[in-house]
BAFI-3210 file (N, C-alpha, C; in Angstrom, 3 decimals, decimal comma, padded with zeros to 6 digits):
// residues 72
n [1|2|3|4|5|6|7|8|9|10|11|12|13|14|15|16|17|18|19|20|21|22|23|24|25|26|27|28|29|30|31|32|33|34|35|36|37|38|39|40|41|42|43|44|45|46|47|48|49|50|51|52|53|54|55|56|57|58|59|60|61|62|63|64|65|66|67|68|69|70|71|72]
n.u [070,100|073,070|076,558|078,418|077,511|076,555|078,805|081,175|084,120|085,463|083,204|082,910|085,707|084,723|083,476|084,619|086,363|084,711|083,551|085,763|087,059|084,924|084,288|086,827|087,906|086,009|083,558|085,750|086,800|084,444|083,675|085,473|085,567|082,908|083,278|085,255|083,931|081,798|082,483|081,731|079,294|077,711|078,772|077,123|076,630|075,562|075,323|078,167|079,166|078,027|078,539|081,575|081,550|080,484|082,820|084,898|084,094|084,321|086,810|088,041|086,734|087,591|091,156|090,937|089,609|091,985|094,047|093,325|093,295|096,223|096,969|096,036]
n.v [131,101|129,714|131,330|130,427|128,116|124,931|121,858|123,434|123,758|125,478|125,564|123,285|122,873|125,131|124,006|121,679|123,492|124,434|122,332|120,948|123,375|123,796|121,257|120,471|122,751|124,396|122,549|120,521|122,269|123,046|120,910|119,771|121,023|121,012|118,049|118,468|119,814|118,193|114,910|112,530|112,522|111,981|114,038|116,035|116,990|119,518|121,064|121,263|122,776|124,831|125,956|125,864|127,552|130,224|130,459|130,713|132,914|135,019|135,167|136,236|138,452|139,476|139,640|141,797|143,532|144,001|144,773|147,016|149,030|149,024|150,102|152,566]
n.w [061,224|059,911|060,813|058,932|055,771|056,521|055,379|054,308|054,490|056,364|058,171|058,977|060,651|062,222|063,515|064,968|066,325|068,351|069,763|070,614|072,267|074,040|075,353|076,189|078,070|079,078|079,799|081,832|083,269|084,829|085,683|087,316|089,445|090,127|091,157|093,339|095,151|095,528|096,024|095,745|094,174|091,025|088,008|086,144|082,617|082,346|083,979|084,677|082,296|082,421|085,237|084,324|082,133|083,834|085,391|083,930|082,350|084,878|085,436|083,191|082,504|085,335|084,638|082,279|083,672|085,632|084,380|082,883|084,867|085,370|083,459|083,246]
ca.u [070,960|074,651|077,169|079,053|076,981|077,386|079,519|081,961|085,355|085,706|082,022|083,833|086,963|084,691|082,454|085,592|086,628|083,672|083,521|086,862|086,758|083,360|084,206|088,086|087,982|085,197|083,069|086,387|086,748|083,123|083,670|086,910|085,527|082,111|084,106|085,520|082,715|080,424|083,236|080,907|078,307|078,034|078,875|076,441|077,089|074,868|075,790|079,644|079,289|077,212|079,922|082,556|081,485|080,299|084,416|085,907|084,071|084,768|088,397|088,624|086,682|088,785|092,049|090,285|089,849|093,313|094,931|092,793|093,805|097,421|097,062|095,185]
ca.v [130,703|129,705|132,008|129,404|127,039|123,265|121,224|124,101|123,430|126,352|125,144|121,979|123,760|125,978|123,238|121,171|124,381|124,992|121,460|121,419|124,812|123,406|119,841|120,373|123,934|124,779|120,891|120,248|123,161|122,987|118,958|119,429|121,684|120,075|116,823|119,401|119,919|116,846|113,682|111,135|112,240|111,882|115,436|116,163|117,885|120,904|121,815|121,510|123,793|126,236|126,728|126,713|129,102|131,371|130,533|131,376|134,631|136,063|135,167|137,252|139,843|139,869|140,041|142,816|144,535|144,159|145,225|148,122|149,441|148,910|150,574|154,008]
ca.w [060,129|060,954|059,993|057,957|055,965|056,371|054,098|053,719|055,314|057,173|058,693|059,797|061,661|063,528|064,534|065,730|067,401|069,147|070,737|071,293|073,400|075,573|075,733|077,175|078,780|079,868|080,903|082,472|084,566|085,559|086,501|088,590|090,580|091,063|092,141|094,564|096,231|096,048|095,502|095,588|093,283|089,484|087,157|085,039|082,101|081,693|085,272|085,008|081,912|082,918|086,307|083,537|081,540|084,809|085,972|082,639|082,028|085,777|084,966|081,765|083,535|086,181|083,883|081,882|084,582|086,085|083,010|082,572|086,044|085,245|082,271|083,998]
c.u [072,413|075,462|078,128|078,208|077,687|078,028|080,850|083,400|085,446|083,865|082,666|084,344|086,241|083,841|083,663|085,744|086,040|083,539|084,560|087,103|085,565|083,783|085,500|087,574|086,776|084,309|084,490|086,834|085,649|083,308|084,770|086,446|084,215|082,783|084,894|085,180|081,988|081,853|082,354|079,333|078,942|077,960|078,208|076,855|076,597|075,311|077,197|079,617|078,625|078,470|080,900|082,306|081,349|082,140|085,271|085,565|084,498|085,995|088,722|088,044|087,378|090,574|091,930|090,526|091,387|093,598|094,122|092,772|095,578|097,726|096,560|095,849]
c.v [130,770|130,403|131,129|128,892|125,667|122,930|122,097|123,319|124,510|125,787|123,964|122,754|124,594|124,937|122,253|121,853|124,503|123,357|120,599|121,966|124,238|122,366|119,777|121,523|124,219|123,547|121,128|121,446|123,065|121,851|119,129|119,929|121,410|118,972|117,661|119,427|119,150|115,610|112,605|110,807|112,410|113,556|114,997|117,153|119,056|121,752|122,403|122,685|125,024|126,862|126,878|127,479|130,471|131,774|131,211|132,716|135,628|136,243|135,834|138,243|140,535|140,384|141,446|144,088|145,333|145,126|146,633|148,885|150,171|149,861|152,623|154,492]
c.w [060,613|059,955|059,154|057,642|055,955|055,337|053,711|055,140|056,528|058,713|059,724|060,722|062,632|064,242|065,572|067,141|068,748|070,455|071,126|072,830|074,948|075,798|076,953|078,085|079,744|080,771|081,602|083,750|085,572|086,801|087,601|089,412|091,203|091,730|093,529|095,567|096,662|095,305|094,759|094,691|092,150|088,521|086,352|083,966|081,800|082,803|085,229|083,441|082,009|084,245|085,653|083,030|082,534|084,826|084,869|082,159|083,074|085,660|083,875|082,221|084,089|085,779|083,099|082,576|085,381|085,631|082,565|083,553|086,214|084,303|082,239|084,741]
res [x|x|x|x|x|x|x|x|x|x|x|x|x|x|x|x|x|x|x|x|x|x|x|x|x|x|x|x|x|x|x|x|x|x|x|x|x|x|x|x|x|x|x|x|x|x|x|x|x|x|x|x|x|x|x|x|x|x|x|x|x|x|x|x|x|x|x|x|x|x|x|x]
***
């Protein structure tokens, strides 16, 4: 059951949000950096978000971590 139901406005806005957030940020991180590696083949999309999301959580990890170093 979704924590908003449909039809409500707020339901909307997070669904925007949400493919928003995956469509720019994260696919597009994935894709740049497959094209990186393989030029000449075609990005798929389950691939390039799956390596974005891996890339974007070690990076808040990694900040996390920093900052909780800095902070000790």
């Amino acid at each position: 059951m979704p924590i908003v139901p449909e039809g409500l406005l707020g339901g909307f806005i997070a669904d925007l949000f949400i493919d928003t957030v995956l469509d720019s940020l994260i696919w597009g991180t994935g894709a740049l950096i497959l094209k990186a590696f393989r030029p000449d083949r075609r990005v798929g999309y389950v691939p390039a978000v799956l390596l974005g999301l891996i890339v974007w959580l070690a990076g808040i990890s990694a900040l996390i971590t920093i900052g909780y170093f800095l902070l000790v």
